[in-house]
N, C-alpha and C positions, 0 to 999 in steps of 0.2 A: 504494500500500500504506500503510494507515492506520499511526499509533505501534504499537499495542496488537498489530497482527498481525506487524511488526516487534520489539517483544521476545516476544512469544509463541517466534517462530523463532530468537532467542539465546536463550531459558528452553530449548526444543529442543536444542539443540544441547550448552547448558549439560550439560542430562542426559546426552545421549550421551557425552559424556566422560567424565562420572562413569562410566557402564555400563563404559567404556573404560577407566578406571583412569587417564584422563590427567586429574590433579586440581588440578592448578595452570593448566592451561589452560581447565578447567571452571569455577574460581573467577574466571580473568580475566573469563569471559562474563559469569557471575552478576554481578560489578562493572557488566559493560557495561550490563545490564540495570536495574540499582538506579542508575547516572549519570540514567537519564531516568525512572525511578518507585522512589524512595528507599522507598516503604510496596508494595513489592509482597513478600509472603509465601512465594511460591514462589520466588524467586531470593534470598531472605534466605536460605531455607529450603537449598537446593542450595550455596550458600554456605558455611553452617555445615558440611552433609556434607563436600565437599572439605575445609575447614581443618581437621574436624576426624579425616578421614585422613591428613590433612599432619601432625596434631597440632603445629597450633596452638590449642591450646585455648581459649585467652584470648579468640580472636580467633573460634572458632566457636560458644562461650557468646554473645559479644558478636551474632555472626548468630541464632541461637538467640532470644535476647529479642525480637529484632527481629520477628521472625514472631512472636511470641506475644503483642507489643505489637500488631500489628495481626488474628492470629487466634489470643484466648486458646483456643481450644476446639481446636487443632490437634494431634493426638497426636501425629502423628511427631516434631514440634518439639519434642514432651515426653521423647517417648522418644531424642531424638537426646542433649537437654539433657542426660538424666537418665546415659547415656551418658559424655559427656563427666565427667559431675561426680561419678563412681564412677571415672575413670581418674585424673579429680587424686584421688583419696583421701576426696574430699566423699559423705561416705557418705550419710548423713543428708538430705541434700538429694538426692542420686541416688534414692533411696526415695521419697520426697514426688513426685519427676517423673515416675518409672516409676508411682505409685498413679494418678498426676494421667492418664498416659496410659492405662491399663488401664480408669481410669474412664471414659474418654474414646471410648476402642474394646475394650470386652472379650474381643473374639476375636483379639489381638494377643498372640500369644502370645508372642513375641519380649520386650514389655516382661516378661511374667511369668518367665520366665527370667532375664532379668540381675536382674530384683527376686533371686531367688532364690540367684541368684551372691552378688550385695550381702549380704542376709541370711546368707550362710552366711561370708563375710568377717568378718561382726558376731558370731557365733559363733550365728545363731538359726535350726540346722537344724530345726529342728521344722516353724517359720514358712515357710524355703525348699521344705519337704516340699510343702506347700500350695501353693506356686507351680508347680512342678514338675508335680504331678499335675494345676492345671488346663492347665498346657500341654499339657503329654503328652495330655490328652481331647483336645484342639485338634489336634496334630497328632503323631500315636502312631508315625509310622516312620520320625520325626527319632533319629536314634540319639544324637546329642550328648544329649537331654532325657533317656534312660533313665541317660547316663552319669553324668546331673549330679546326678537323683534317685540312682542309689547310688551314691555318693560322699560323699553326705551320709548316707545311711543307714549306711554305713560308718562316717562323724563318730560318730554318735551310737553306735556301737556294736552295729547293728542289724545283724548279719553274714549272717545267712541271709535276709536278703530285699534287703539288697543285691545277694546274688550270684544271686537270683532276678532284679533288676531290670538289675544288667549283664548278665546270659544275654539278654533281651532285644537285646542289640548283635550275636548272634550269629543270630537269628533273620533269616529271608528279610524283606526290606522288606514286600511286597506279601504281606499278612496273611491273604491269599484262599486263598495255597497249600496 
């Protein structure tokens, strides 16, 4: 068994622990994996994920770079970054990461939401409106996305299409019905 298909199977494994929730022993892998290819992407990358549900922040920013040093065009690394750097308070920069991701994969609707959190932390529901509703096209019977859109419509004082848009959380998922 060559190197490459021996960490392929700790990159494996790495993941499955994340899926498992067991994230300290997921980051130990991801280390095993990066002892014998320090520039590999995907075990930087699972790296940052575990620390930065450990939150360790510092320390999942630091993985974070590390994939983007070797695949700047990597959105989840953007969106993981962008993630981490709106939980320390780093607004500003959390924004630039979530744009850098969305630009990256437009149909990630995930970044367009936390953009939209962030924004509305910043006080710029208008701008979060906009995030919101391309999520919501993307994926419309996420009920969190209707919440967050009237929430904000709420901010602004937009009271009846707020409670149009949380009546929405009360609808059947499956839109066919």
């Amino acid at each position: 068994m060559g190197s490459h298909s021996v960490i392929g199977s700790i990159l494996d494994l790495g993941e499955s622990l994340l899926s498992s929730e067991r994230f300290e022993e997921a980051r130990e892998r991801f280390d095993e994996a990066l002892a014998t290819e320090p520039r590999n992407a995907r075990a930087w990358l699972g790296r940052g994920v575990a620390l930065a549900v450990l939150e360790r922040n510092d320390e999942a920013l630091e993985s974070f770079k590390n994939v983007l040093a070797v695949e700047p065009l990597n959105a989840e690394a953007w969106y993981n970054k962008a993630n981490v750097l709106a939980r320390l308070g780093r607004y500003e920069e959390s924004l630039q990461g979530y744009d850098r991701a969305i630009e990256l994969n437009p149909e990630d609707w995930r970044s367009l939401v936390n953009k939209g959190n962030v924004l509305c932390i910043r006080s710029k529901q208008n701008e979060a409106l906009v995030c919101y509703q391309r999520a919501i096209a993307q994926n419309p019977t996420d009920p969190r996305l209707w919440m967050d859109k009237g929430l904000a419509l709420l901010e602004l004082g937009r009271t009846e299409e707020a409670i149009d848009c949380l009546c929405q959380l009360l609808r059947p998922k499956d839109r066919s019905l």
